[in-house]
MARKOLFI-809705 format. One line per 5 residues: number of its first residue (from 1); their letters; for each residue x, y, z of C-alpha. Coordinates in Angstrom, 1 decimal, m for minus. Layout:
MARKOLFI-809705
NUM) a) X Y Z  ...
end
This chain:
MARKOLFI-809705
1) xxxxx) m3.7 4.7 m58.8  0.1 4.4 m57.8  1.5 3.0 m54.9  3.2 6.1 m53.4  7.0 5.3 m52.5
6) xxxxx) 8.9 7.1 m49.4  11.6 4.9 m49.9  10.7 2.2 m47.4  8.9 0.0 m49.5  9.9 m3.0 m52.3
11) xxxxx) 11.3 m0.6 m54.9  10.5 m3.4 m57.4  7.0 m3.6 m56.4  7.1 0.5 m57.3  8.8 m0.5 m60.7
16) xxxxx) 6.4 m3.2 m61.3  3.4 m1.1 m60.8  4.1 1.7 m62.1  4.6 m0.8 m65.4  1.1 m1.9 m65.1
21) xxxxx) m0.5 1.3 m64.2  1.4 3.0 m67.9  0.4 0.5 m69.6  m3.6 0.9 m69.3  m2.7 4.3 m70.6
26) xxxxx) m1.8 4.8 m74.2  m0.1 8.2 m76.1  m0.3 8.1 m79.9  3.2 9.4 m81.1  4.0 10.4 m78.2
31) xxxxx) 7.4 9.0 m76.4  7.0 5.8 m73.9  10.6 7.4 m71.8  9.5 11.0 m71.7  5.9 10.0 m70.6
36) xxxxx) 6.8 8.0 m67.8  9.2 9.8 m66.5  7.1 13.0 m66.4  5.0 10.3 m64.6  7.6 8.7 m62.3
41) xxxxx) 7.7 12.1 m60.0  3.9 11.3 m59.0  4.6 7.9 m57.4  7.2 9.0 m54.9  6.6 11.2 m51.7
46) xxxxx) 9.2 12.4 m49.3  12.3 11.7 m48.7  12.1 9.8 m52.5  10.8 12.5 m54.4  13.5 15.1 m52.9
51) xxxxx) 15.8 12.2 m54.0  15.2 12.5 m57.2  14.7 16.0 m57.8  18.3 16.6 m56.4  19.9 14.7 m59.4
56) xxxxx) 21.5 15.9 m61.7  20.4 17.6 m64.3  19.9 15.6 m67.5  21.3 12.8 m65.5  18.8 10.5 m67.1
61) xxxxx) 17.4 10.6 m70.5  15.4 7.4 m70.4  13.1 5.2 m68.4  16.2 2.5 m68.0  18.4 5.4 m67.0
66) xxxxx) 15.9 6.3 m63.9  15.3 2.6 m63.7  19.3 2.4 m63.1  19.4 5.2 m60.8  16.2 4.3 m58.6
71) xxxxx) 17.7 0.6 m58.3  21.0 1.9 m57.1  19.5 3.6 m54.3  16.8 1.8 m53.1  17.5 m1.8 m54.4
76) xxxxx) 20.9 m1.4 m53.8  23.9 m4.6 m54.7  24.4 m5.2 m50.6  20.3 m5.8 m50.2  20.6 m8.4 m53.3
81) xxxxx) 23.4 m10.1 m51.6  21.4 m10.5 m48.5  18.1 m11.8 m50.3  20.5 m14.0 m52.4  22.1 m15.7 m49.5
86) xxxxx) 18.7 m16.1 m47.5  17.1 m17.8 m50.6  20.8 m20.3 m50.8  20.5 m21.1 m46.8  16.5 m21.5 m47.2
91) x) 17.5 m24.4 m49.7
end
C-alpha cells in the first residue's frame, strides 16, 4: 500500500502517505511512535533503507525524531530555498 522511496522522490509525498496509509490502521494501547516506525523501514528501498539502518543507534525515539532526520536528508534547507525562490520569482 506504500509508496516505496529510493530517495529520488517528494520525501513529503512519502511523509504524507505513509500518514494516510497508518491511519486506516488502528492498535489499541499500543504506541502511535513505535508502530510507525517499526513501519517506516517498509516504505523505503535502496539506497534509503541502507540510509536509515546506518544511523545511529537509538538516534531516534519518536516518529518527529525520524520525521527530523528523514527531512534533513532528503528534504534538505538548500532544496527549500530553491522551491522558495521559484514560488517568489513565479509571483
Amino acid at each position: 500500500m506504500l509508496l516505496k522511496f529510493i530517495g529520488l522522490e517528494d520525501a513529503c509525498l512519502l511523509l504524507s502517505e505513509f500518514e494516510e496509509v497508518y491511519n486506516m490502521i488502528h492498535f489499541h494501547n499500543v504506541n502511535t511512535d513505535m508502530v510507525k516506525l517499526r513501519f517506516a523501514p517498509f516504505a523505503l528501498k535502496y539506497n534509503a533503507k541502507r540510509w536509515m539502518y546506518s544511523l545511529p543507534t537509538n538516534c531516534i525515539s519518536n516518529w518527529n525524531d525520524f520525521v527530523k532526520v528523514f527531512l534533513r536528508k532528503y528534504f534538505p534547507n538548500g532544496k527549500t530555498g530553491k522551491l522558495r525562490n521559484e514560488i517568489n520569482q513565479f509571483i
